[in-house]
PDBQT receptor file of N, H, CA, C and O in Angstrom, charges set to zero:
ATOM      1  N   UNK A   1     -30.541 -13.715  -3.730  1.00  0.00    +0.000 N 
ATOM      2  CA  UNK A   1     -29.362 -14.493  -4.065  1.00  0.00    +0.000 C 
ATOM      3  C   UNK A   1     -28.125 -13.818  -3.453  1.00  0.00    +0.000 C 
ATOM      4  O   UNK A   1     -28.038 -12.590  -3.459  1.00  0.00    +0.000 OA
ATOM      5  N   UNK A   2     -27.195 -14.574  -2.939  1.00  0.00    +0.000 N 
ATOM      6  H   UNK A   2     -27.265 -15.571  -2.934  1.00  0.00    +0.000 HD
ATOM      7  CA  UNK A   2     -26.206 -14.024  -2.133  1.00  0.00    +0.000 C 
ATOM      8  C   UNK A   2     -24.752 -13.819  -3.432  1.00  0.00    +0.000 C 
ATOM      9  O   UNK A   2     -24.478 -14.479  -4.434  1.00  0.00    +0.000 OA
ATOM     10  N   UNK A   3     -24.284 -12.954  -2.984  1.00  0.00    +0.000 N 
ATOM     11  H   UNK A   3     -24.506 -12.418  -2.170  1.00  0.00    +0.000 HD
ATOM     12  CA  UNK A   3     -22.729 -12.581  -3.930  1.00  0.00    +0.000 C 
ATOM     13  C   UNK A   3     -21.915 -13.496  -3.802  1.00  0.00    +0.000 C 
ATOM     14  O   UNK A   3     -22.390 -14.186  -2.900  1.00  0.00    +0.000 OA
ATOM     15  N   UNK A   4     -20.969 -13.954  -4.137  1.00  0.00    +0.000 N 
ATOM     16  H   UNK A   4     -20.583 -13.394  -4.870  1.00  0.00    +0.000 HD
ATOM     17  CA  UNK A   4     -19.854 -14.338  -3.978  1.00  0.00    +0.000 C 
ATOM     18  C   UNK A   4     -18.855 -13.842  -2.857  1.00  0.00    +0.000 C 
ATOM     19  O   UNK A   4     -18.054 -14.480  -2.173  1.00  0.00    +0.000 OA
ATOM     20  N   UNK A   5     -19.141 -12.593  -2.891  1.00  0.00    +0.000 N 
ATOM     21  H   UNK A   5     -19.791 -12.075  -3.446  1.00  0.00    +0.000 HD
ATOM     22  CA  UNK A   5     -18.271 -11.552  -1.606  1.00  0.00    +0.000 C 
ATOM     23  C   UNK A   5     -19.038 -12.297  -0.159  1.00  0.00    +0.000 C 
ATOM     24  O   UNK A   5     -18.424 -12.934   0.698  1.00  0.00    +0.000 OA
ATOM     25  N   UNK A   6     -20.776 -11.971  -0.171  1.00  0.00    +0.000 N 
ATOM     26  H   UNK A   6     -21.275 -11.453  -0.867  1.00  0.00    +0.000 HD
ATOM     27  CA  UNK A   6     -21.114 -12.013   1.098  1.00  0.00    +0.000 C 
ATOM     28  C   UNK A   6     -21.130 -14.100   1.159  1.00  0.00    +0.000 C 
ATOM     29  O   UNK A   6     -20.897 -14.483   2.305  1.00  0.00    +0.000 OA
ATOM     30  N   UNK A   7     -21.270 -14.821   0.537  1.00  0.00    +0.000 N 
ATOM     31  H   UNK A   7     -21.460 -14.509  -0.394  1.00  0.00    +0.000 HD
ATOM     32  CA  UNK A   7     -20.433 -16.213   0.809  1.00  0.00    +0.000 C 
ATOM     33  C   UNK A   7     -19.257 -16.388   1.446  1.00  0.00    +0.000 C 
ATOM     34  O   UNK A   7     -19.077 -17.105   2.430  1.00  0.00    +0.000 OA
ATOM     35  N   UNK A   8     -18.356 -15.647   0.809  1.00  0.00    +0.000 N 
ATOM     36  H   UNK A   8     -18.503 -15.065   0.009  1.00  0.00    +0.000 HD
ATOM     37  CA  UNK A   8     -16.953 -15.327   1.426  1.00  0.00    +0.000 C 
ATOM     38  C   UNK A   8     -17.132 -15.375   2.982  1.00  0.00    +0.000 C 
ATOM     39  O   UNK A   8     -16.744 -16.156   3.850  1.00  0.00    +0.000 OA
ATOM     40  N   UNK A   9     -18.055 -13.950   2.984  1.00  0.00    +0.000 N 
ATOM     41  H   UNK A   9     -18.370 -13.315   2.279  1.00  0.00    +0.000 HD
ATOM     42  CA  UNK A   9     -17.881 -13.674   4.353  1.00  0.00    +0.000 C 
ATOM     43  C   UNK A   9     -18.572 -14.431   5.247  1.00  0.00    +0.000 C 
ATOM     44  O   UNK A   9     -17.989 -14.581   6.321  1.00  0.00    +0.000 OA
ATOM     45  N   UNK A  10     -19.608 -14.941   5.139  1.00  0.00    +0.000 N 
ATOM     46  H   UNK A  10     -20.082 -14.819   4.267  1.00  0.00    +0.000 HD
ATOM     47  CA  UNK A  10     -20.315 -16.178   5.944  1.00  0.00    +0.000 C 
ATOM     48  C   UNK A  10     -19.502 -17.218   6.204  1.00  0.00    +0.000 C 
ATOM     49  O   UNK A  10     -19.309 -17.566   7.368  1.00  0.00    +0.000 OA
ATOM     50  N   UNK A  11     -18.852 -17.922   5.033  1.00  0.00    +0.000 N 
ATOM     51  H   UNK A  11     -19.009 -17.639   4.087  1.00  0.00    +0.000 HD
ATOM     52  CA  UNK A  11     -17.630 -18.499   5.468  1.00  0.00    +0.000 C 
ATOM     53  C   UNK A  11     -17.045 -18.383   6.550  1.00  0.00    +0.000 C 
ATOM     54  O   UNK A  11     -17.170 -19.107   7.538  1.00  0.00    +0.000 OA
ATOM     55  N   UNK A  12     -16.386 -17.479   6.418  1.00  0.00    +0.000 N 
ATOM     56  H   UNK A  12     -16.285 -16.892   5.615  1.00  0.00    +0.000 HD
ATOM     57  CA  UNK A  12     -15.263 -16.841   7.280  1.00  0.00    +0.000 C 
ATOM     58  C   UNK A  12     -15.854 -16.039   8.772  1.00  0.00    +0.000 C 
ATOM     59  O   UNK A  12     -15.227 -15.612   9.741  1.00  0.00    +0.000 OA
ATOM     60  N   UNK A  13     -17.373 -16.057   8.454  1.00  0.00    +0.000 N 
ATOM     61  H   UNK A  13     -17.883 -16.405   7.667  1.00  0.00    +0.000 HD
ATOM     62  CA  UNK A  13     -17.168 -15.559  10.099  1.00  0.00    +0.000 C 
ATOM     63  C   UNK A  13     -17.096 -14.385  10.222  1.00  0.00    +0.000 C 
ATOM     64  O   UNK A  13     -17.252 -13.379   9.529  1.00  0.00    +0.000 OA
ATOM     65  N   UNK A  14     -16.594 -14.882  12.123  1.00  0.00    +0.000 N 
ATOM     66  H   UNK A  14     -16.467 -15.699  12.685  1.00  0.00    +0.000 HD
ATOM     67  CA  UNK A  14     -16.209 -13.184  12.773  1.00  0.00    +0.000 C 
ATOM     68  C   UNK A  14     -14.854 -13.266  12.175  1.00  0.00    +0.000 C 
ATOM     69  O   UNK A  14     -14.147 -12.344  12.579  1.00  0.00    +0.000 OA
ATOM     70  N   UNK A  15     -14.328 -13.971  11.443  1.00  0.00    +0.000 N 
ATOM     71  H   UNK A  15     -14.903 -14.720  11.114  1.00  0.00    +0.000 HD
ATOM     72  CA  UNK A  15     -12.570 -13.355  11.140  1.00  0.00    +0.000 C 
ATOM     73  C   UNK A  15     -13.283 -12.656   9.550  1.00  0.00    +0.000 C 
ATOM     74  O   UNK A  15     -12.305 -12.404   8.846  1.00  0.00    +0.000 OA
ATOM     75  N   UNK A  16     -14.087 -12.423   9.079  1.00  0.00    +0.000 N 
ATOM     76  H   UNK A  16     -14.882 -12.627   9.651  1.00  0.00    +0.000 HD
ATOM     77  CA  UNK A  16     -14.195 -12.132   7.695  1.00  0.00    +0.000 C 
ATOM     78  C   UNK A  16     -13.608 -10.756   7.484  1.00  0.00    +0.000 C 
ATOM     79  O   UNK A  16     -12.809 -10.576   6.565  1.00  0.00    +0.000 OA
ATOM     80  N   UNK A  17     -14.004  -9.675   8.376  1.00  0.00    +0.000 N 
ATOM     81  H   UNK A  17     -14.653  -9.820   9.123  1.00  0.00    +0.000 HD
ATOM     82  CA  UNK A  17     -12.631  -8.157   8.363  1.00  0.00    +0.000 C 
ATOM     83  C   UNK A  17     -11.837  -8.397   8.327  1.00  0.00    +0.000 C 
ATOM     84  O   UNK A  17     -11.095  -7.724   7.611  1.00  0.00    +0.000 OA
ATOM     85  N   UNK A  18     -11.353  -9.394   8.954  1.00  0.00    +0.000 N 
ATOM     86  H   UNK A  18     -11.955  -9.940   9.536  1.00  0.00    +0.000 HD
ATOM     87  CA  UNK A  18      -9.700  -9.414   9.580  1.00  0.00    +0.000 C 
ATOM     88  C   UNK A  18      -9.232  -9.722   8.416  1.00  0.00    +0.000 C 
ATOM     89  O   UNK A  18      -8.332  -8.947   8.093  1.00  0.00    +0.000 OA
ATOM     90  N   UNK A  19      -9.525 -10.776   7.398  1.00  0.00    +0.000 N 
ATOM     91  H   UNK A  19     -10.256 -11.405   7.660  1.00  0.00    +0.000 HD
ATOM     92  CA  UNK A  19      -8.852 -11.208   6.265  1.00  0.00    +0.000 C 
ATOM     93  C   UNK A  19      -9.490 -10.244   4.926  1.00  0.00    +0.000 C 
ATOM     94  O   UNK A  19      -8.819 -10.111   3.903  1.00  0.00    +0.000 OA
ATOM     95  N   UNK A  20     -10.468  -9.785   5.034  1.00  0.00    +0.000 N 
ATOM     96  H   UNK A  20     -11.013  -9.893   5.865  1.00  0.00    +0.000 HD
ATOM     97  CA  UNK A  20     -10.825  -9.066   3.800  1.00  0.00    +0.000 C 
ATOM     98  C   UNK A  20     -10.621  -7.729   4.035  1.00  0.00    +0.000 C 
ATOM     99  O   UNK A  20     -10.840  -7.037   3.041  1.00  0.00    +0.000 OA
ATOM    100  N   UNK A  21     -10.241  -7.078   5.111  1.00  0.00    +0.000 N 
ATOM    101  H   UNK A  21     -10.062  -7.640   5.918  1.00  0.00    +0.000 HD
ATOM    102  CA  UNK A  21     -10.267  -5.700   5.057  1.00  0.00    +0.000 C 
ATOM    103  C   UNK A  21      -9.170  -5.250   5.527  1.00  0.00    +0.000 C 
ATOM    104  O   UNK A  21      -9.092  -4.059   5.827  1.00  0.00    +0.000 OA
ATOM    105  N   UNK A  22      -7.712  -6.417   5.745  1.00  0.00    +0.000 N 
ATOM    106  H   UNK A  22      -7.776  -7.385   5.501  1.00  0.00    +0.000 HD
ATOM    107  CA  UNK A  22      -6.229  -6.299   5.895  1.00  0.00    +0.000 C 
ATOM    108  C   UNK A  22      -5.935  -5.398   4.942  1.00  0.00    +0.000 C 
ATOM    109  O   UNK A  22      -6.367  -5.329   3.791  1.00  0.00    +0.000 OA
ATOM    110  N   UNK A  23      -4.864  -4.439   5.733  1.00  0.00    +0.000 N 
ATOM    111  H   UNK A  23      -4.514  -4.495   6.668  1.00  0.00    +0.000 HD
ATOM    112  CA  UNK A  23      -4.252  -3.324   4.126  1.00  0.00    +0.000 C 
ATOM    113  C   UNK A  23      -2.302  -3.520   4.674  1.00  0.00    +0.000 C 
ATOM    114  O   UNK A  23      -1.569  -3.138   5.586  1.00  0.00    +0.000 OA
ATOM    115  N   UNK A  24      -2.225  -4.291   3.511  1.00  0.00    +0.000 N 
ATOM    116  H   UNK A  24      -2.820  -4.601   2.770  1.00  0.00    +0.000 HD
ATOM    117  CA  UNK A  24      -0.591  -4.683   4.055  1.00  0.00    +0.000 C 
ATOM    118  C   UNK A  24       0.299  -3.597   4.227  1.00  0.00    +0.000 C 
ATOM    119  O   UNK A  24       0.688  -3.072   3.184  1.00  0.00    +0.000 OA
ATOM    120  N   UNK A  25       0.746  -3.101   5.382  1.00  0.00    +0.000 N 
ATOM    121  H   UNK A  25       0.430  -3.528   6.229  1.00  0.00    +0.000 HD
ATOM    122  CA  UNK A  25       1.849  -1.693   4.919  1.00  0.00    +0.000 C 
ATOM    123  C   UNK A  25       3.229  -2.372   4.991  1.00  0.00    +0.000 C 
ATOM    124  O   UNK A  25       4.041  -1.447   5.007  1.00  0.00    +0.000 OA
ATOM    125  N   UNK A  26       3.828  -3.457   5.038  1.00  0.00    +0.000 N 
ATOM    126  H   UNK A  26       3.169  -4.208   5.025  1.00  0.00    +0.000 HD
ATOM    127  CA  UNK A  26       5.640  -3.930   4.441  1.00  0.00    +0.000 C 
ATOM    128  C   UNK A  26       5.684  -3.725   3.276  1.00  0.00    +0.000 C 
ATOM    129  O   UNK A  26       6.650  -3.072   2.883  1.00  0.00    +0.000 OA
ATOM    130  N   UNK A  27       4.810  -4.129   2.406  1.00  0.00    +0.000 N 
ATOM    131  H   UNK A  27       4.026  -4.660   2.726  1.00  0.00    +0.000 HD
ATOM    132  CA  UNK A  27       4.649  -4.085   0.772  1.00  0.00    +0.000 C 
ATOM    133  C   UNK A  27       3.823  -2.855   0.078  1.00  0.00    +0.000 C 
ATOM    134  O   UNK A  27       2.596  -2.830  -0.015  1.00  0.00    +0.000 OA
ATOM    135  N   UNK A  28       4.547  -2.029  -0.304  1.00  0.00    +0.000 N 
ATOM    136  H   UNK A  28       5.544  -2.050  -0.229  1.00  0.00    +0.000 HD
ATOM    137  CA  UNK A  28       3.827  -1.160  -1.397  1.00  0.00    +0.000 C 
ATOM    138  C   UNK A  28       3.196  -1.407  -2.580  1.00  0.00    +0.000 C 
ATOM    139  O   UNK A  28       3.497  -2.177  -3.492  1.00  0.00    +0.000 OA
ATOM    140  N   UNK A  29       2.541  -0.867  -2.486  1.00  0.00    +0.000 N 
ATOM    141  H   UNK A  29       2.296  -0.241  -1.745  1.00  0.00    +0.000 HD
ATOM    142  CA  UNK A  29       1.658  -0.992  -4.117  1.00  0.00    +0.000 C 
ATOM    143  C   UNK A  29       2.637  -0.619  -5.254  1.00  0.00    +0.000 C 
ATOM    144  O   UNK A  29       2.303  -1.116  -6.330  1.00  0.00    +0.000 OA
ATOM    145  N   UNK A  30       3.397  -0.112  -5.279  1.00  0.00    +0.000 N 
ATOM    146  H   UNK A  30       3.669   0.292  -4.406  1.00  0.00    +0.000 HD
ATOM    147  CA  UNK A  30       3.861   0.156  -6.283  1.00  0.00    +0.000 C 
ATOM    148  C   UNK A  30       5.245  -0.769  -6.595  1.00  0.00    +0.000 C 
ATOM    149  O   UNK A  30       6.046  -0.704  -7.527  1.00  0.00    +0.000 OA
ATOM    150  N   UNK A  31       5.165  -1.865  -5.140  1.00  0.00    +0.000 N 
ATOM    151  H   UNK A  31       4.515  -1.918  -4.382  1.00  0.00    +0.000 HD
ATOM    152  CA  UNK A  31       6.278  -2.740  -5.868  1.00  0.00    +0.000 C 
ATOM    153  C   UNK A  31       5.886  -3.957  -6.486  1.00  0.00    +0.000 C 
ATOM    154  O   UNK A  31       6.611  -4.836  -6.950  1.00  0.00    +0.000 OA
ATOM    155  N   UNK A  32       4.668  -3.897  -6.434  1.00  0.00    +0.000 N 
ATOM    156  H   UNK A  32       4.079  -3.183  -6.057  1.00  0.00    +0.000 HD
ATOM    157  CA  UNK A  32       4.258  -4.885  -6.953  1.00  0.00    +0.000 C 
ATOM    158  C   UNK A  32       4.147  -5.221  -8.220  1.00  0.00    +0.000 C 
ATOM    159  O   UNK A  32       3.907  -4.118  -8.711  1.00  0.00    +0.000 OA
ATOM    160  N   UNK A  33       4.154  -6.111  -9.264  1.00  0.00    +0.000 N 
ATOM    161  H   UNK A  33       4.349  -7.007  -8.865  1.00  0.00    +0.000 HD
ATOM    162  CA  UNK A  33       3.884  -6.418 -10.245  1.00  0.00    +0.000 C 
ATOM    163  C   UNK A  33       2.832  -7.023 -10.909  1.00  0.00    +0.000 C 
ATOM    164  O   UNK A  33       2.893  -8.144 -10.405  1.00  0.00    +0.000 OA
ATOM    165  N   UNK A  34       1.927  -7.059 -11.675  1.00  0.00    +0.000 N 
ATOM    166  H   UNK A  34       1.877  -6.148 -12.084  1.00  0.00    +0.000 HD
ATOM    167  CA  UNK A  34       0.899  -7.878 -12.447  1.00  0.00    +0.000 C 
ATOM    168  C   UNK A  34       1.028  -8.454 -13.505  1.00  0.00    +0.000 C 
ATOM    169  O   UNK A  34       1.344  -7.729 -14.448  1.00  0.00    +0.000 OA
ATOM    170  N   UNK A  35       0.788 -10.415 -13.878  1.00  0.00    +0.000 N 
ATOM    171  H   UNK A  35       0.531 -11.004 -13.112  1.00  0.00    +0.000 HD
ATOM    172  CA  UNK A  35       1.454 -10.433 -14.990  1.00  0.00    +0.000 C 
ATOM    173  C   UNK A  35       0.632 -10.248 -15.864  1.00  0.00    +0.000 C 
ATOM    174  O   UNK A  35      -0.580 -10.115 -15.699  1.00  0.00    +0.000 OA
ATOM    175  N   UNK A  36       1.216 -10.222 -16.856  1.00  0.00    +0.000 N 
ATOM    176  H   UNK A  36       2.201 -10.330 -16.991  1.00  0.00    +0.000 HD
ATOM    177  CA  UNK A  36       0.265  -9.995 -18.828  1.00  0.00    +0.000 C 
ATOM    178  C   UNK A  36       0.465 -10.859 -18.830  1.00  0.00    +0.000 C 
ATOM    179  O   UNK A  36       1.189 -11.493 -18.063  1.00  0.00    +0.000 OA
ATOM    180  N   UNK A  37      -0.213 -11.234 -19.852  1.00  0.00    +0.000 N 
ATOM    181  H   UNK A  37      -0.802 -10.719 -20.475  1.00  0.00    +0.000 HD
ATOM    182  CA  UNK A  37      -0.875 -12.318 -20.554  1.00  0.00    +0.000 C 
ATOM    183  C   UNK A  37       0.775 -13.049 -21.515  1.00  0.00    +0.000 C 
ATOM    184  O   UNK A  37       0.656 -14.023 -22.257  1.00  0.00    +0.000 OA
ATOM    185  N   UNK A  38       1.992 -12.436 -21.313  1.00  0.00    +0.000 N 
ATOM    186  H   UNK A  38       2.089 -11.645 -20.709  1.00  0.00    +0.000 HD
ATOM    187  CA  UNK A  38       2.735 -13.458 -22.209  1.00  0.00    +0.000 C 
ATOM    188  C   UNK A  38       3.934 -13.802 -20.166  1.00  0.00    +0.000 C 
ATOM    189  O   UNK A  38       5.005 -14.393 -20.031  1.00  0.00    +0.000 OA
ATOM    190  N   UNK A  39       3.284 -13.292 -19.354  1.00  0.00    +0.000 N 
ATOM    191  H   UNK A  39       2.414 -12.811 -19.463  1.00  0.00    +0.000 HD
ATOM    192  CA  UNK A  39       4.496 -13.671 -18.099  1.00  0.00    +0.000 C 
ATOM    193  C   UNK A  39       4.882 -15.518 -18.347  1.00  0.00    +0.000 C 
ATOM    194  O   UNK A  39       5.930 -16.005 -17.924  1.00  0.00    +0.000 OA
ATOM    195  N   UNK A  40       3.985 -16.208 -18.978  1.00  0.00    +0.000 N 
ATOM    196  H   UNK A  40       3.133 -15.813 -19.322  1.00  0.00    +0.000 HD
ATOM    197  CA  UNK A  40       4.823 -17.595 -19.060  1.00  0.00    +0.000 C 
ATOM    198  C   UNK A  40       5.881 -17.869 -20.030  1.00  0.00    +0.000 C 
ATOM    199  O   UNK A  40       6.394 -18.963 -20.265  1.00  0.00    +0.000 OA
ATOM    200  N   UNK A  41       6.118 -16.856 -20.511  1.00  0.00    +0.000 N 
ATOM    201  H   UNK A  41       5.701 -15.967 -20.320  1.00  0.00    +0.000 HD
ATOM    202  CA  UNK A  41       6.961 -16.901 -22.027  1.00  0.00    +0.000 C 
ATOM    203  C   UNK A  41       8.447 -16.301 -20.782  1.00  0.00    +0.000 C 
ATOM    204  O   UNK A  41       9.622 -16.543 -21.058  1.00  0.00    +0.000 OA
ATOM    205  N   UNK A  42       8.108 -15.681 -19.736  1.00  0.00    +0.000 N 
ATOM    206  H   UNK A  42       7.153 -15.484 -19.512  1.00  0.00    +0.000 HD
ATOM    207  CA  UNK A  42       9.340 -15.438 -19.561  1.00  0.00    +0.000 C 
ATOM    208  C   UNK A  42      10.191 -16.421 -19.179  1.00  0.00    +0.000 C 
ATOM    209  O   UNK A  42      11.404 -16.369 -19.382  1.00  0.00    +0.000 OA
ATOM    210  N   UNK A  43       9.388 -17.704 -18.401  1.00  0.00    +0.000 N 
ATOM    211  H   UNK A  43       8.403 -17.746 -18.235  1.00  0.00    +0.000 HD
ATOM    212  CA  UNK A  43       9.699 -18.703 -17.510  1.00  0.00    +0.000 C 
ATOM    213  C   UNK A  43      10.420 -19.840 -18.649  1.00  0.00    +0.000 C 
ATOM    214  O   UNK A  43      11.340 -20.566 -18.271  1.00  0.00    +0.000 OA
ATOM    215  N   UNK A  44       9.935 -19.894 -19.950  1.00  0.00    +0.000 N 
ATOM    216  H   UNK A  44       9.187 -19.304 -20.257  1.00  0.00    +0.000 HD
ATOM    217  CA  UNK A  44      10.357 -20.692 -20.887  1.00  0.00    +0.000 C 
ATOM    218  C   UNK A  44      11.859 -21.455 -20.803  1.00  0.00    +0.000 C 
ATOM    219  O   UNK A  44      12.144 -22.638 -20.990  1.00  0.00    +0.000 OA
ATOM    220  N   UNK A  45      12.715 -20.287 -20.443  1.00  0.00    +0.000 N 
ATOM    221  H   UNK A  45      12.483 -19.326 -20.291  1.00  0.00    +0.000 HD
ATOM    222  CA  UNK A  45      14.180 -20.859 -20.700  1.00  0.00    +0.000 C 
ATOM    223  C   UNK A  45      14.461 -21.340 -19.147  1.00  0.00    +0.000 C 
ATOM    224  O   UNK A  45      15.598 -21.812 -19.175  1.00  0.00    +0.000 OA
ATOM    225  N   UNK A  46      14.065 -21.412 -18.123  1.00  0.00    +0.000 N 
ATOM    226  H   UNK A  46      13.142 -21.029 -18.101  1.00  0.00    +0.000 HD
ATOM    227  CA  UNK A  46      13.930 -21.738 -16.865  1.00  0.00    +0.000 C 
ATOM    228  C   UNK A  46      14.376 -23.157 -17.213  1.00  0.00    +0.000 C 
ATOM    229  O   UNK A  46      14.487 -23.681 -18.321  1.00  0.00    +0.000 OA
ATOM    230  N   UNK A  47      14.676 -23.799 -15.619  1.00  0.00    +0.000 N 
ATOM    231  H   UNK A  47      14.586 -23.373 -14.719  1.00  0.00    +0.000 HD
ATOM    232  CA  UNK A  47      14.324 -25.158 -15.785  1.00  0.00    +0.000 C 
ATOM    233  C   UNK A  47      13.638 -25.999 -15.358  1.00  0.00    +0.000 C 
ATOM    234  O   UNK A  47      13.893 -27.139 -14.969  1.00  0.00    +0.000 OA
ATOM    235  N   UNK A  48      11.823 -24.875 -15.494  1.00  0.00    +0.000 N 
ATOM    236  H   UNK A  48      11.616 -23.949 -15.811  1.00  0.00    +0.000 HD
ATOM    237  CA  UNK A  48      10.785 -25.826 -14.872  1.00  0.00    +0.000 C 
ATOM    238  C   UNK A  48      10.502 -26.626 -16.033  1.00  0.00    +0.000 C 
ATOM    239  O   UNK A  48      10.785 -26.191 -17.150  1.00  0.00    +0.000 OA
ATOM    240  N   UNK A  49       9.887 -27.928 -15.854  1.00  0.00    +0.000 N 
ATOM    241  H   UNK A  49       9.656 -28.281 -14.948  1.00  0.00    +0.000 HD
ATOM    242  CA  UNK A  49       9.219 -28.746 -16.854  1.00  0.00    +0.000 C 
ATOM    243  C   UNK A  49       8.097 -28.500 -16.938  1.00  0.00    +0.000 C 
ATOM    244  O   UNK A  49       7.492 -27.657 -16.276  1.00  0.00    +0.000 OA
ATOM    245  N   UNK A  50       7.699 -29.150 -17.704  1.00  0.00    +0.000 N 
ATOM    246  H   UNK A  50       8.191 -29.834 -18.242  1.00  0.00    +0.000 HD
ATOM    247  CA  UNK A  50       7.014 -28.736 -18.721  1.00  0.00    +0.000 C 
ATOM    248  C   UNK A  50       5.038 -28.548 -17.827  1.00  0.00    +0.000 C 
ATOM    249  O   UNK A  50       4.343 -27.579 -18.130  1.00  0.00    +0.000 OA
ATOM    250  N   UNK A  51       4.626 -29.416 -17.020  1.00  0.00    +0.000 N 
ATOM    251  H   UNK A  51       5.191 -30.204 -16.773  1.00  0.00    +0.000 HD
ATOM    252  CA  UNK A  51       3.837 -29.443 -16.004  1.00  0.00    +0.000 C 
ATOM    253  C   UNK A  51       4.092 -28.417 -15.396  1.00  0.00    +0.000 C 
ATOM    254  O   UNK A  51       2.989 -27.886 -15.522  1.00  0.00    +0.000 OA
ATOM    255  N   UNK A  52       4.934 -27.391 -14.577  1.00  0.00    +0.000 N 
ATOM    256  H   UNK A  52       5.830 -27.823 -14.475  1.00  0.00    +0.000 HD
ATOM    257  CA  UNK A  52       4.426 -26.354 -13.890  1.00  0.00    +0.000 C 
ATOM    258  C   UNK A  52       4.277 -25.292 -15.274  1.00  0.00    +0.000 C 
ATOM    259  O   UNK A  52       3.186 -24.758 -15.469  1.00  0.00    +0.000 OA
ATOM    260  N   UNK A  53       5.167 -25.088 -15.993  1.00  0.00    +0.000 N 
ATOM    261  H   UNK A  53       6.054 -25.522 -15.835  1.00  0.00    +0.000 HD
ATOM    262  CA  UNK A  53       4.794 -24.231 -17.171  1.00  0.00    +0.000 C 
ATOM    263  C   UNK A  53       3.440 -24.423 -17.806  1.00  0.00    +0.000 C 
ATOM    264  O   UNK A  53       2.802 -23.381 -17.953  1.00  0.00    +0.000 OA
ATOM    265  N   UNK A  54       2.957 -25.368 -18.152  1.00  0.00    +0.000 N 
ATOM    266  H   UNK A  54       3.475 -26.215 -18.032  1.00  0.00    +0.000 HD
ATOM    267  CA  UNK A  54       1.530 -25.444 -18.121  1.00  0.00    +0.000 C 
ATOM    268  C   UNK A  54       0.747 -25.137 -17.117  1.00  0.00    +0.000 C 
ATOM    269  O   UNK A  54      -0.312 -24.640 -17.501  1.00  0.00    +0.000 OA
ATOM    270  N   UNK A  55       0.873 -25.258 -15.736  1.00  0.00    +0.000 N 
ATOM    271  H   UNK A  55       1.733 -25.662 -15.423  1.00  0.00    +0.000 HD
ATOM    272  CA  UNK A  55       0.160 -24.860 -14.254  1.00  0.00    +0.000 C 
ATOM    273  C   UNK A  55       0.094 -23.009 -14.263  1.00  0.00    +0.000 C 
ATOM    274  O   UNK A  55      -0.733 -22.243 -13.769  1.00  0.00    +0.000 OA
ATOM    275  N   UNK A  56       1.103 -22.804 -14.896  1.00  0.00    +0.000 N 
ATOM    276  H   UNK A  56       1.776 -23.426 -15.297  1.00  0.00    +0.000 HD
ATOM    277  CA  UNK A  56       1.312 -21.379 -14.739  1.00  0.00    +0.000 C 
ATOM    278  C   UNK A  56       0.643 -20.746 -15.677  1.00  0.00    +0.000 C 
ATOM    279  O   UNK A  56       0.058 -19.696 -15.413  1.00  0.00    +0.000 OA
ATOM    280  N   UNK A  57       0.625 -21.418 -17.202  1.00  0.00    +0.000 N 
ATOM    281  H   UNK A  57       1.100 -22.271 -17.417  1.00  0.00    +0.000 HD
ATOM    282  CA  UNK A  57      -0.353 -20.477 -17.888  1.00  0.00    +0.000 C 
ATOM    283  C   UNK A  57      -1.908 -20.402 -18.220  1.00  0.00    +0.000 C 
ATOM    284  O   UNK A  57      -2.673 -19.845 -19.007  1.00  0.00    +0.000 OA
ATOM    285  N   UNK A  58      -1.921 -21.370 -17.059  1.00  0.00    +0.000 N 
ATOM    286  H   UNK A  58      -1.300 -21.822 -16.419  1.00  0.00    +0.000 HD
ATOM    287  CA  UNK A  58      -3.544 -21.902 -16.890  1.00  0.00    +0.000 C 
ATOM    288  C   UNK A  58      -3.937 -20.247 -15.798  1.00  0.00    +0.000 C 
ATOM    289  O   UNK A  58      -4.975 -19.643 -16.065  1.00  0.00    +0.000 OA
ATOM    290  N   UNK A  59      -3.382 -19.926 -15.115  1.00  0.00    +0.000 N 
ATOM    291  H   UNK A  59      -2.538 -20.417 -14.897  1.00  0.00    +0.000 HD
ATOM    292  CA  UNK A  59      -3.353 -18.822 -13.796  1.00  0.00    +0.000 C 
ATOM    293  C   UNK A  59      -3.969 -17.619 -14.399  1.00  0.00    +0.000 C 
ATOM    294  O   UNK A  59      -4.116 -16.598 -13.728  1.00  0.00    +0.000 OA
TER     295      UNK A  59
């Protein structure tokens, strides 16, 4: 039975390194952020409606 990873890569071919084994150097790891589990609570007072606020805490 094949992984999910090696699907990926059959997919994708001879580009399958190119996109899975990219290491971005503009962006640091450490500027990055990950959200928790309440990041849609921040968006609340925003003025998305109510459909992407639901899109978002489906993510």
């Amino acid at each position: 039975m094949m992984s999910y990873y090696q699907k990926i890569q059959q997919i994708l071919g001879d580009k399958s390194s190119y996109y899975l084994d990219h290491t971005c150097e503009k962006i640091r790891r450490n500027r990055l952020s990950l959200p928790s589990f309440d990041s849609v609570e921040n968006f609340q007072d925003s003025d998305r409606n109510v459909q992407v606020l639901k899109s978002l805490s489906q993510l």
